[in-house]
C-alpha positions, -999 to 999 in steps of 0.1 A, spaced: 113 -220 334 109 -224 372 79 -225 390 71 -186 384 36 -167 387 34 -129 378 8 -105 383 5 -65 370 34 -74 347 28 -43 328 21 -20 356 45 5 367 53 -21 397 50 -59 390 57 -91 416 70 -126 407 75 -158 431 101 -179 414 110 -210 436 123 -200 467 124 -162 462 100 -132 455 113 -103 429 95 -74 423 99 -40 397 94 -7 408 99 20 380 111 55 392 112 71 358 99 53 325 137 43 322 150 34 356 143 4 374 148 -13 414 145 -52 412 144 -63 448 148 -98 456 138 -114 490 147 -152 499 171 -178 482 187 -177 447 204 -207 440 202 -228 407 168 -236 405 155 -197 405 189 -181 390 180 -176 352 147 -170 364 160 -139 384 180 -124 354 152 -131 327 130 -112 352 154 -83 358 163 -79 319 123 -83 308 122 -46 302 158 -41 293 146 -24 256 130 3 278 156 4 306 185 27 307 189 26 347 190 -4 368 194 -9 405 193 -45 420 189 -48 451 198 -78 472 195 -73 507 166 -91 512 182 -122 500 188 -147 528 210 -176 506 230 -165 476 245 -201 457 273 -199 432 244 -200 403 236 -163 419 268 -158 411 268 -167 376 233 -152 371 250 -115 382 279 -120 353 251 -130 325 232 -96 340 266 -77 338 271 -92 299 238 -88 292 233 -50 306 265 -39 292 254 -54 254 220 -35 261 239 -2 272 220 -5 302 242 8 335 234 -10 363 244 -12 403 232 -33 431 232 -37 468 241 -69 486 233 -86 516 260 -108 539 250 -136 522 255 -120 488 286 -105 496 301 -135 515 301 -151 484 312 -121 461 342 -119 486 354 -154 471 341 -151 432 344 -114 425 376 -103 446 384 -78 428 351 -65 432 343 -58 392 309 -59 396 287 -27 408 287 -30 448 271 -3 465 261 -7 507 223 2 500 202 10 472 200 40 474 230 44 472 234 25 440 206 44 424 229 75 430 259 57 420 234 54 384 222 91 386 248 112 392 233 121 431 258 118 459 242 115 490 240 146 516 270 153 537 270 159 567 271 200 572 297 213 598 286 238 622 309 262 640 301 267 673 291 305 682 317 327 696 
């Protein structure tokens, strides 16, 4: 494996530096999971980034990945999302992430007919999981 330190990693939130980018685990419920990744993923940290978003997958039901803090996305980030998508779908484990330009500059050319869980934040995503749409806007009438 790459160049990877961890700390807390079974606390309820954990951190790992692998190569050029930081992931990190927060757990909402026991079962639902936010990866966030900040800097590069390319091939030296790609397998790195799934084996560290799938460590829990026994325990995980929900999983939100969230990419916006990730400044390069290589076509080995690419091919690290389809081995999460394999792997969370043999596991049962729904899953949805949110992208940043670079992500989805190059999702644009390998995923264009956007099979994989897109959603423009992760909150959003993390709805998209649970069931919860997001407040809309209320219309008020104006008094007569």
């Amino acid at each position: 494996m790459p160049n990877v330190s961890t700390s807390h990693s079974a606390s309820p939130e954990s951190f790992t530096v692998c190569h050029a980018a930081h992931f990190a685990t927060r757990w909402l419920q026991p079962s639902t999971a936010i990866i966030t990744a900040h800097g590069e993923i390319d091939a030296a940290n790609a397998i790195g980034f799934v084996d560290y978003a799938l460590r829990y997958a026994d325990r995980t039901d929900n999983l939100v990945i969230d990419l916006t803090g990730i400044e390069f996305f290589g076509s080995a980030g690419f091919s690290a999302l389809h081995t999460l998508n394999v792997r969370c779908a043999a596991a049962d484990i729904a899953w949805a992430m949110a992208t940043s330009k670079s992500v989805n500059r190059l999702l644009r050319i390998c995923d264009p007919d956007m099979a994989l869980p897109v959603h423009a934040s992760a909150e959003a995503a993390l709805g998209a999981l649970t069931g919860e749409r997001s407040p809309l806007l209320q219309l008020v009438t104006e008094p007569s």
